[in-house]
ZAKE-425365 format. One record per residue: residue in three letters; residue number from 1; x, y, z of N, C-alpha, C in turn. Coordinates in steps of 0.001 Angstrom, whole numbers, always signed. Layout:
N
+-----+-----+---------+---------+---------+---------+---------+---------+---------+---------+---------+
!   r !   k !    n.xx !    n.yy !    n.zz !   ca.xx !   ca.yy !   ca.zz !    c.xx !    c.yy !    c.zz !
+-----+-----+---------+---------+---------+---------+---------+---------+---------+---------+---------+
! ALA ! NUM !       X !       Y !       Z !       X !       Y !       Z !       X !       Y !       Z !
...
+-----+-----+---------+---------+---------+---------+---------+---------+---------+---------+---------+
***
This chain:
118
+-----+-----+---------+---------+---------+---------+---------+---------+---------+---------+---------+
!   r !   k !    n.xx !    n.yy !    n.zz !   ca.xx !   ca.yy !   ca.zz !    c.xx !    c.yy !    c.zz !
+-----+-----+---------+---------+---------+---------+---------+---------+---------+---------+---------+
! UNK !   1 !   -2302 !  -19638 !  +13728 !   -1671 !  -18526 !  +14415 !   -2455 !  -18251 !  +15694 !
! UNK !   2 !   -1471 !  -18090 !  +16833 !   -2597 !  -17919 !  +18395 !   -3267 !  -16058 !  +18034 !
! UNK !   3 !   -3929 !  -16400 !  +19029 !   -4634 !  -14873 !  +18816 !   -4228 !  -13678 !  +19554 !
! UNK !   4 !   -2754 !  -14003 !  +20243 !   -2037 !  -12987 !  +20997 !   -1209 !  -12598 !  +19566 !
! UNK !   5 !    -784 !  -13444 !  +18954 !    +174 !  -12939 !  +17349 !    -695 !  -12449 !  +16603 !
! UNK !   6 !   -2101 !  -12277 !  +16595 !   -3156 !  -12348 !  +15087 !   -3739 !  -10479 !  +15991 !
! UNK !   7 !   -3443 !  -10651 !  +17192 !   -3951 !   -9365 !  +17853 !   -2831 !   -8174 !  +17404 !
! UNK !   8 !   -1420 !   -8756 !  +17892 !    -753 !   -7861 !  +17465 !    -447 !   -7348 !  +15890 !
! UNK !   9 !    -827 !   -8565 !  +14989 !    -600 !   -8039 !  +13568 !   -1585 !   -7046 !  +13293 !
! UNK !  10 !   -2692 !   -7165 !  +13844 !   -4447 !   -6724 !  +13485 !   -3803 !   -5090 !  +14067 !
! UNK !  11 !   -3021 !   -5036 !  +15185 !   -2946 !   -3929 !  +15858 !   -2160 !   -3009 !  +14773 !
! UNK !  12 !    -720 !   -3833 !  +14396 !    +492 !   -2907 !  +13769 !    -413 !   -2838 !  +12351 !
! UNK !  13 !   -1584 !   -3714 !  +11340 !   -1890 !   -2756 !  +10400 !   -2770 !   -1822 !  +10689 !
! UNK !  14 !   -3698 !   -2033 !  +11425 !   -4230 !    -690 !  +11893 !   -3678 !    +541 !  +12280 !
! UNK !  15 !   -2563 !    +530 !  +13123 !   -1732 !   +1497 !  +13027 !    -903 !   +2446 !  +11663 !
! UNK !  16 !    -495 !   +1180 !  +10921 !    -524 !   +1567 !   +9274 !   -1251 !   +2152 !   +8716 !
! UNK !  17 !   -2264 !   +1922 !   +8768 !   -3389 !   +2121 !   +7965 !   -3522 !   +3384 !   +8129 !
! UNK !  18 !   -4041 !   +4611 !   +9378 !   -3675 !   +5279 !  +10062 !   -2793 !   +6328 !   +9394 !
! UNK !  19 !   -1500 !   +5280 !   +9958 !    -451 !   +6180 !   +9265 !    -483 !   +6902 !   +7339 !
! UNK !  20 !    -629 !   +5693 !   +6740 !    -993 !   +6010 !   +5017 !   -1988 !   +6907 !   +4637 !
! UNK !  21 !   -3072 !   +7240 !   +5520 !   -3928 !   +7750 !   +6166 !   -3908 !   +8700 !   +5796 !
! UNK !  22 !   -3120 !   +9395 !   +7154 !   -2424 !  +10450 !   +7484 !   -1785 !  +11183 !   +6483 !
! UNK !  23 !    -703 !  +10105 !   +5699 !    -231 !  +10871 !   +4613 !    -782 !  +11237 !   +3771 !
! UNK !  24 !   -2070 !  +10473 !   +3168 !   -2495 !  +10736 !   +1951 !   -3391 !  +11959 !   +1881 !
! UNK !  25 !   -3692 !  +12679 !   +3079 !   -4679 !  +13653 !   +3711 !   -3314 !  +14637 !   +3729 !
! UNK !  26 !   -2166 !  +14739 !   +3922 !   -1059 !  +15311 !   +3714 !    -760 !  +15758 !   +2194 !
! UNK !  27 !    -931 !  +15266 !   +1536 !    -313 !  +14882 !    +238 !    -925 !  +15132 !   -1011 !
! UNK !  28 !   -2114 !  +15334 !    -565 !   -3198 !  +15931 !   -1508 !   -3248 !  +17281 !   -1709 !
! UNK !  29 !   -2634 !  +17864 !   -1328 !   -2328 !  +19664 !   -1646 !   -1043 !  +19557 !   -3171 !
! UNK !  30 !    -384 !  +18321 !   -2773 !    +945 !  +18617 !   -4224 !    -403 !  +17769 !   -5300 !
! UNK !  31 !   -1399 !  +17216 !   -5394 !   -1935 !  +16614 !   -6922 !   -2584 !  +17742 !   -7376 !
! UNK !  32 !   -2598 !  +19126 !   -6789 !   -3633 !  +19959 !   -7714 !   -2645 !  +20215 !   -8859 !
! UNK !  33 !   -3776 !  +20765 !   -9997 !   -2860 !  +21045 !  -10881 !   -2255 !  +22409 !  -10961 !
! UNK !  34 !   -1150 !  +22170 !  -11788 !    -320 !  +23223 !  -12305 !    -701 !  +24330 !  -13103 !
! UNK !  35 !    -672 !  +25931 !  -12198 !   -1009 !  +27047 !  -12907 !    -398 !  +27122 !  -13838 !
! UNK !  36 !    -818 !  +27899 !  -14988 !    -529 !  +28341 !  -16255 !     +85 !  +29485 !  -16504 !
! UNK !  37 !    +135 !  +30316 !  -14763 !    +719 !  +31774 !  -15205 !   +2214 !  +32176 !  -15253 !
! UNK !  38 !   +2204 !  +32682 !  -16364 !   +3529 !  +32547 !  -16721 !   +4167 !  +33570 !  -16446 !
! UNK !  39 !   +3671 !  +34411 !  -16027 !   +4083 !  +35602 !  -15532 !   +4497 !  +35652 !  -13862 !
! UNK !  40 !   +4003 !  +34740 !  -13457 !   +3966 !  +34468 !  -11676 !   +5507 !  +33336 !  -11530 !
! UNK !  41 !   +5183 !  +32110 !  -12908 !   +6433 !  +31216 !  -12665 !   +6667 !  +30820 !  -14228 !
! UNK !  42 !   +7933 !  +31082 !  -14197 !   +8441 !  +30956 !  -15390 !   +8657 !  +29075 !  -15762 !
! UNK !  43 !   +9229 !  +28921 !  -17140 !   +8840 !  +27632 !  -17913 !   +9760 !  +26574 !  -17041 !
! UNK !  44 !  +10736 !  +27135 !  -16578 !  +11477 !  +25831 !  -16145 !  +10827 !  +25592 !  -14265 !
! UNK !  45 !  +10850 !  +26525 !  -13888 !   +9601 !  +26393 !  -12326 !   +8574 !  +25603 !  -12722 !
! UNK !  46 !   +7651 !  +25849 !  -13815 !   +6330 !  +25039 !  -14285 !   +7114 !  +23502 !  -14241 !
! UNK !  47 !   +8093 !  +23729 !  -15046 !   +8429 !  +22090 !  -15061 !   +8245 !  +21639 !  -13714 !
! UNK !  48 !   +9080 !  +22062 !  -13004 !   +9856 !  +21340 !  -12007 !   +8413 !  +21180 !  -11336 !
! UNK !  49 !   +7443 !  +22129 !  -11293 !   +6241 !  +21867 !  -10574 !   +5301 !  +20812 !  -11241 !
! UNK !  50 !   +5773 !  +20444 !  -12149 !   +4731 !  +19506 !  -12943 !   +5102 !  +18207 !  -13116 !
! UNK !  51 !   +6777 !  +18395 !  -12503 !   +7381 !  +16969 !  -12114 !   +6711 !  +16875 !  -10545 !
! UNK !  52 !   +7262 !  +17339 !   -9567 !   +6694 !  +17525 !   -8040 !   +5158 !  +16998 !   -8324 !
! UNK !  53 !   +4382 !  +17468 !   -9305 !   +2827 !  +16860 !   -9442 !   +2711 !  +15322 !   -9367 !
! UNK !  54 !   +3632 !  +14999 !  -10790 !   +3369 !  +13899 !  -11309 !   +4355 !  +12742 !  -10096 !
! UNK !  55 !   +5020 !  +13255 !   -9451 !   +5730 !  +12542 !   -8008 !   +4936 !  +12307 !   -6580 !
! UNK !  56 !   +3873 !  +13477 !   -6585 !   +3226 !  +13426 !   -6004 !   +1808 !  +12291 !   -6017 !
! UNK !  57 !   +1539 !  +12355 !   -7319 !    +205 !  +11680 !   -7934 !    +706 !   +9852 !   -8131 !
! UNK !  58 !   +1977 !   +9717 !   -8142 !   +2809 !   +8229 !   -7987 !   +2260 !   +7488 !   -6493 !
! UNK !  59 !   +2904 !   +8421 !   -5611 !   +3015 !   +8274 !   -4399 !   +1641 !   +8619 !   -3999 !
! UNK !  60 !    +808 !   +8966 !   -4289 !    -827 !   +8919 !   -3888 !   -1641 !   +7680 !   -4061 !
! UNK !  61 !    -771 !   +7088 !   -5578 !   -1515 !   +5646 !   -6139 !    -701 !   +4126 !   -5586 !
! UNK !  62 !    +699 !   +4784 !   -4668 !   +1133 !   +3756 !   -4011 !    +165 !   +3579 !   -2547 !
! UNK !  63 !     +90 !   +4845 !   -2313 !    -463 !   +4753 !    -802 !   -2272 !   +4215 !   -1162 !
! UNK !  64 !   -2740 !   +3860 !   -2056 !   -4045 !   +3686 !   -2363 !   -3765 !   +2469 !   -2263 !
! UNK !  65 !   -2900 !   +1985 !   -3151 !   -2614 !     +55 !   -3212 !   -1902 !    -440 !   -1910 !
! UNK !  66 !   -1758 !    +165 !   -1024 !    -592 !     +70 !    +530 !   -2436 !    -231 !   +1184 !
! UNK !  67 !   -2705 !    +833 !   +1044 !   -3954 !    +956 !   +1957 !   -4912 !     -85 !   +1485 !
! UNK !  68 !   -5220 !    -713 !    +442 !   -6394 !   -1545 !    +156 !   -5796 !   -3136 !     +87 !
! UNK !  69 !   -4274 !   -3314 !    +707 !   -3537 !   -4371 !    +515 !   -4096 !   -4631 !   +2541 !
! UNK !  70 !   -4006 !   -3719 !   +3272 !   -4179 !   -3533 !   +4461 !   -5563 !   -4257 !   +4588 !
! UNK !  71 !   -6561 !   -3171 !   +4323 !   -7976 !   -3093 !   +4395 !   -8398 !   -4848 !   +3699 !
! UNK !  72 !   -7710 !   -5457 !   +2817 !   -7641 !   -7269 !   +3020 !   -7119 !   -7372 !   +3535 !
! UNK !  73 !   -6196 !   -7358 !   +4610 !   -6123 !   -8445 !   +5476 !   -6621 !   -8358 !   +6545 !
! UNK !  74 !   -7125 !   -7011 !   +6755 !   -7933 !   -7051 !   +7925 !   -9574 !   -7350 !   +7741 !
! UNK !  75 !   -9666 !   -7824 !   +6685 !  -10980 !   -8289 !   +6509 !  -10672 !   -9912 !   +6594 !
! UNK !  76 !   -9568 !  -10326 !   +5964 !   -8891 !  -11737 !   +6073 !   -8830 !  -12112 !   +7851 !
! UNK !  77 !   -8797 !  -11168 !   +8547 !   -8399 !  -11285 !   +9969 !   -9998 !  -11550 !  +10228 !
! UNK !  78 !  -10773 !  -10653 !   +9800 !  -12347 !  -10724 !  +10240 !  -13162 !  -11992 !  +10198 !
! UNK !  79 !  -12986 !  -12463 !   +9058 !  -13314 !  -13529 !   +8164 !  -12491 !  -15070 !   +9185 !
! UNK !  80 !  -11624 !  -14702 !   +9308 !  -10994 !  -15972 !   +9823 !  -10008 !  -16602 !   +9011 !
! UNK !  81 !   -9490 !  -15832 !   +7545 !   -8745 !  -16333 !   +6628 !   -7313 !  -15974 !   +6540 !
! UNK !  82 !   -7319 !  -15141 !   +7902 !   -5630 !  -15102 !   +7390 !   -4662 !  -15919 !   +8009 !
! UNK !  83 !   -3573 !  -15668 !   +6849 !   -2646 !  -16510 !   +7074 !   -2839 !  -17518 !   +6504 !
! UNK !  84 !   -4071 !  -17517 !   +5312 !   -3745 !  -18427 !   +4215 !   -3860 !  -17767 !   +3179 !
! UNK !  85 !   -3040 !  -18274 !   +2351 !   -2604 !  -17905 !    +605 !   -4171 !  -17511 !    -135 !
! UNK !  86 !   -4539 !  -16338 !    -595 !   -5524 !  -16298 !   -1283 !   -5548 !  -16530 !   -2768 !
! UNK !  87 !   -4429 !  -17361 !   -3304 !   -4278 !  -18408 !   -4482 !   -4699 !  -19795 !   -4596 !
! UNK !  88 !   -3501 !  -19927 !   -3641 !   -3693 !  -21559 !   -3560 !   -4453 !  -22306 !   -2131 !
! UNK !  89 !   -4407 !  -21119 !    -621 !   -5199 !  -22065 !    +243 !   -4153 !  -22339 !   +1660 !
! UNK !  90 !   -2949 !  -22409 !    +481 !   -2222 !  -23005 !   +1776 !   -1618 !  -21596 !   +2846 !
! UNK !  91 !   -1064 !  -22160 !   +3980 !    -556 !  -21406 !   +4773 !   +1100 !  -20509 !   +4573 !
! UNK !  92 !    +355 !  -19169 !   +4730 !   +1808 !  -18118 !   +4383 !   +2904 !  -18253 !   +5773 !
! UNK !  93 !   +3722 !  -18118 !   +5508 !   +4735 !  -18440 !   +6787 !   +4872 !  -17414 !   +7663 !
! UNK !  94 !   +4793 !  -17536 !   +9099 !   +4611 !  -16539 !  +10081 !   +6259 !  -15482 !   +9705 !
! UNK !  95 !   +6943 !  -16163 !   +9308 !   +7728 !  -14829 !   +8957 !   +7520 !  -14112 !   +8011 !
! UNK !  96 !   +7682 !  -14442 !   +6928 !   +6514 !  -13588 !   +5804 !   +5396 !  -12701 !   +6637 !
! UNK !  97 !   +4550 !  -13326 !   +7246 !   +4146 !  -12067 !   +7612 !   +3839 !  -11287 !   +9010 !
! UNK !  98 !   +5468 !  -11395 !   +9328 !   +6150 !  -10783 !  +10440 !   +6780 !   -9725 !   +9494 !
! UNK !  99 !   +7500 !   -9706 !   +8817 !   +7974 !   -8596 !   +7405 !   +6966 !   -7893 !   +6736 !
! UNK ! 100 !   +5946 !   -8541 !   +5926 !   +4912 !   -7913 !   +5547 !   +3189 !   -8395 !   +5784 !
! UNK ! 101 !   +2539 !   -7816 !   +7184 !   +1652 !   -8448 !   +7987 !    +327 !   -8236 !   +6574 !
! UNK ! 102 !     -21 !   -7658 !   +5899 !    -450 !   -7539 !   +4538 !    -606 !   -8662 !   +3694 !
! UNK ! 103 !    +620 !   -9070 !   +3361 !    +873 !  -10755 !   +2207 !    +129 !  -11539 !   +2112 !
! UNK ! 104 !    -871 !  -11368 !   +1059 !   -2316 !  -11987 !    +400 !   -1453 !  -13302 !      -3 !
! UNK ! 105 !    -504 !  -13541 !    -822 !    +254 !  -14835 !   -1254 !   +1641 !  -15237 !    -280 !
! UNK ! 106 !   +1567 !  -16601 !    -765 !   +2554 !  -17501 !    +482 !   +3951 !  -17084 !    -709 !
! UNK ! 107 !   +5075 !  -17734 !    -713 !   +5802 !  -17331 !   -1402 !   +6068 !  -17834 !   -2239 !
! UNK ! 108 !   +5750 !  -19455 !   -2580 !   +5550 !  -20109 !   -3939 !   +4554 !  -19245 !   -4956 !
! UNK ! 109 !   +3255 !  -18843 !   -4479 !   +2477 !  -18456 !   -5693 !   +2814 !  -17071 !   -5667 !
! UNK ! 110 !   +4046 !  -15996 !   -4801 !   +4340 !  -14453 !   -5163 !   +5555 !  -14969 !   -5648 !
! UNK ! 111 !   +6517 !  -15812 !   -5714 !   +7375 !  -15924 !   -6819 !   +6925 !  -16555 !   -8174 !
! UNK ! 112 !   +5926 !  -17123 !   -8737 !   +5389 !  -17348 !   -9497 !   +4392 !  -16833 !  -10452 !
! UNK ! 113 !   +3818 !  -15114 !   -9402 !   +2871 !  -14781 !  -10226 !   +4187 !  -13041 !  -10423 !
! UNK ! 114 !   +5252 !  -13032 !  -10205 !   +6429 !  -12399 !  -10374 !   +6680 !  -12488 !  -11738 !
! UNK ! 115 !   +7101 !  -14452 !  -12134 !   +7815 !  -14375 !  -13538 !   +6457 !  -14282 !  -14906 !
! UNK ! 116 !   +7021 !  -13837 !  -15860 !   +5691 !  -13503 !  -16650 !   +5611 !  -14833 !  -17556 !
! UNK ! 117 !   +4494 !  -14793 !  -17951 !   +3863 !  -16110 !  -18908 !   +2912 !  -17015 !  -17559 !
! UNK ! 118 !   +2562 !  -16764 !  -16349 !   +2754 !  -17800 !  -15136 !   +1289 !  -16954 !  -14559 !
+-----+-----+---------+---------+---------+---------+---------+---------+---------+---------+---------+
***
């Protein structure tokens, strides 16, 4: 990959990164937990707030695995390794990761480590 394409990928996850960032510094006010007073919010409010928690605390552990999927490849960028498969070696296809600049696997070994028993 030339280093005008490896600049701009390096650029748009950093910008990501950033961004997930951003949210997760956002987003951390809905994981506290749920008061108990029942007098302030009644049983079906508690629910709904303890769903909103547990939606919140999903989407905190996506943006953790978004962000540390990033934080490799920009160490893969550092290193000199990206844009090869960290399975097998070989080279991931510049469209692959024109779609997802992230993609630790080429697409033989992410359709393969997909089906189970494999």
């Amino acid at each position: 990959m030339d280093t005008t394409k490896l600049g701009l990928i390096k650029a748009r996850l950093k910008s990501r990164q950033k961004e997930l960032r951003d949210q997760a510094m956002a987003g951390a006010e809905g994981g506290k937990p749920v008061e108990l007073d029942q007098q302030r919010v009644g049983r079906l409010s508690r629910m709904d707030a303890m769903q909103a928690q547990a939606v919140s605390s999903e989407l905190g552990r996506r943006l953790e695995v978004e962000l540390l999927r990033i934080d490799s490849a920009l160490a893969r960028i550092g290193k000199g390794e990206y844009g090869c498969c960290v399975k097998c070696g070989e080279d991931i296809g510049e469209k692959r990761l024109e779609i997802d600049p992230a993609a630790p696997l080429c697409v033989g070994c992410a359709n393969r480590s997909e089906k189970p028993g494999r």
